[in-house]
C-alpha positions in Angstrom: 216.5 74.0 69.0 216.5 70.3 70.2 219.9 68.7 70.6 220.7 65.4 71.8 222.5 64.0 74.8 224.3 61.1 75.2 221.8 60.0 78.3 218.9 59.4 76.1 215.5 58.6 77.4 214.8 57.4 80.6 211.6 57.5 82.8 210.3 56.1 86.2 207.6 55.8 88.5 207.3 58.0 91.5 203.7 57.9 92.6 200.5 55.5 92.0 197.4 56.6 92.9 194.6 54.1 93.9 191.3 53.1 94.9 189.8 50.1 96.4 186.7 49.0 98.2 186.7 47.4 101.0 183.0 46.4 101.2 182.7 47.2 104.6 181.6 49.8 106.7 184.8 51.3 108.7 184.4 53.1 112.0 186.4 56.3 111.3 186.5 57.7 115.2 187.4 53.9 116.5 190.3 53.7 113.9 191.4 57.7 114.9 191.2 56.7 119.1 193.1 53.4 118.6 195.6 53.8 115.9 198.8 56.0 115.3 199.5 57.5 112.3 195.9 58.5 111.8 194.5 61.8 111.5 190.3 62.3 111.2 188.7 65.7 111.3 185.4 64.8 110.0 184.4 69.0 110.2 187.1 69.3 107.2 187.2 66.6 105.8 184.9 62.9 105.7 188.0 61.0 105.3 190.6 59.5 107.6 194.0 59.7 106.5 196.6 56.9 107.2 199.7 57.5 107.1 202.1 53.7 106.2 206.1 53.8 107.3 207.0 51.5 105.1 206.5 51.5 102.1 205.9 55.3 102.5 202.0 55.8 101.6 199.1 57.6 102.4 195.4 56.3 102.1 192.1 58.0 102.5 190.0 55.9 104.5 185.6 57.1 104.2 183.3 55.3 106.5 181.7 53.5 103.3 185.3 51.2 103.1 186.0 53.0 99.9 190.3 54.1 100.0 192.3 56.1 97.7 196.2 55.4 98.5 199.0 57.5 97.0 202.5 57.6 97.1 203.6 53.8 96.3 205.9 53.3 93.7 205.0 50.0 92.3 201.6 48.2 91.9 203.9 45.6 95.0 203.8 48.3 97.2 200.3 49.4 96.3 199.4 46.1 97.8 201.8 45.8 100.4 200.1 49.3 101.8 196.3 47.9 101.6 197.5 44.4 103.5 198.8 47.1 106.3 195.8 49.1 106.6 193.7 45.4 106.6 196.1 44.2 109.7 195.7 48.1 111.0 191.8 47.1 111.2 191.7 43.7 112.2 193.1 46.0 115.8 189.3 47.7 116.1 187.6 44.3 115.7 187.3 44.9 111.3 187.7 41.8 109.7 188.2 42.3 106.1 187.7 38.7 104.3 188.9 39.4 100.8 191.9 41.3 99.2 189.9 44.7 97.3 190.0 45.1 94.3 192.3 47.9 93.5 192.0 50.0 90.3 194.6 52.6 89.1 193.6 56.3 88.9 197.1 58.2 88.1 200.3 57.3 87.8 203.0 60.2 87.8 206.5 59.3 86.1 209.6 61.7 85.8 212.4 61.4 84.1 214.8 62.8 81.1 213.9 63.1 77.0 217.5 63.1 76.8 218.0 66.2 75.1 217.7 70.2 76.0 214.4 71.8 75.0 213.3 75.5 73.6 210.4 75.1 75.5 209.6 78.7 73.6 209.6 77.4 70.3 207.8 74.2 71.5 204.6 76.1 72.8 204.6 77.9 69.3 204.9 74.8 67.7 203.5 72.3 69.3 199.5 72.3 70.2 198.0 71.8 73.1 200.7 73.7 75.5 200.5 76.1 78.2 204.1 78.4 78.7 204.1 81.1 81.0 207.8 81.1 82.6 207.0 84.7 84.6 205.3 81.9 86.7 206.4 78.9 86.0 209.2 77.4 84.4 207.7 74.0 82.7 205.8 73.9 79.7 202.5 72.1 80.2 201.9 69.5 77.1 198.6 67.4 76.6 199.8 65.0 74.6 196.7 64.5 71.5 194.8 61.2 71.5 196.5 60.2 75.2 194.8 61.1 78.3 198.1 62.0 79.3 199.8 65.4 80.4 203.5 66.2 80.5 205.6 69.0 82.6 208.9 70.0 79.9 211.7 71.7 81.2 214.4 73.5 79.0 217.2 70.7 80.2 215.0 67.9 79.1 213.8 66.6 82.6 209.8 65.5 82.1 207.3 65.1 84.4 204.1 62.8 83.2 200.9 62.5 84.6 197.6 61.0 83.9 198.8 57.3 82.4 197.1 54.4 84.2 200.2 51.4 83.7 203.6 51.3 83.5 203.4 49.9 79.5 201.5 53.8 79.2 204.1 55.7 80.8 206.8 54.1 78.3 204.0 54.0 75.0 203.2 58.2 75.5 207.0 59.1 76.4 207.8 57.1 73.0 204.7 59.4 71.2 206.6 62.6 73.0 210.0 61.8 71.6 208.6 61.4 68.2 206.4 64.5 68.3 209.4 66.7 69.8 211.5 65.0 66.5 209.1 66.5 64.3 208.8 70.0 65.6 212.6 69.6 65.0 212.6 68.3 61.7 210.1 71.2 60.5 
């Protein structure tokens, strides 16, 4: 059923999400008029989004000062995206005096188990699983007494979501491994 590569294990961040506080009030339609990269349609939506070249992020920006900023790779980039948005401001006359305090909300990882999966036997096996290949091809694994959720694929490639630190990713990959062991073992 499970049978090892020679990879082995291997795992990486793709995507942090964030939020932060700004503790100041943000004028939305000034920061749409002036700026690039911006879009605000406050009919849809109450947030502006921002969209940062480099690194390559997005942030929600609400009128409050409150941001949730995706798509950074490393907790250096996370803060490297913020600082750009603060300098982005400082353009429409919003001075921001301190660096927010930003606290993690998701953090998705992908990578490899290192060894091919019956993802059939696993969702019979294992609990907390959703399979239903007619519409998707991953099985969908809670992982017990972790907050985090896992993506299998019958080659072994992993998908995890839900972890809020790197340490996490690597502590509920390990807790995987050992629970797709066991299935074996039985």
């Amino acid at each position: 059923m499970v049978k090892q590569k020679k990879s082995g294990k291997e795992i990486s961040v793709v995507n942090i999400v964030v939020s932060a506080s700004l503790e100041h009030e943000i004028p939305l339609e000034k920061m749409a008029a002036t700026l690039p990269n911006t879009e605000y349609n406050p009919e849809q939506f109450p947030g502006l989004v921002i969209r940062i070249k480099e690194p390559k992020t997005s942030a929600l920006i609400f009128s409050s000062g409150k941001i949730v900023c995706t798509g950074a790779r490393s907790m250096d980039k996370v803060h490297e995206s913020i600082r750009k948005i603060m300098k982005s401001l400082e353009k429409i006359n919003v001075k921001i005096k301190k660096e927010p305090e930003v606290n993690i909300q998701n953090i998705v990882a992908s990578g490899s188990v290192g060894m091919d999966l019956n993802l059939n036997v696993l969702a019979m096996k294992l609990e907390n699983t959703e399979y239903e290949p007619e519409q998707f091809p991953g099985l969908v694994y809670k992982l017990p007494d972790a907050k985090a959720t896992f993506l299998l694929f019958s080659n072994g490639k992993i998908v995890c979501t839900g972890t809020k630190s790197e340490a996490e990713v690597h502590k509920v990959l390990d807790k995987l491994i050992e629970n797709l062991k066991k299935v074996k073992a039985k």
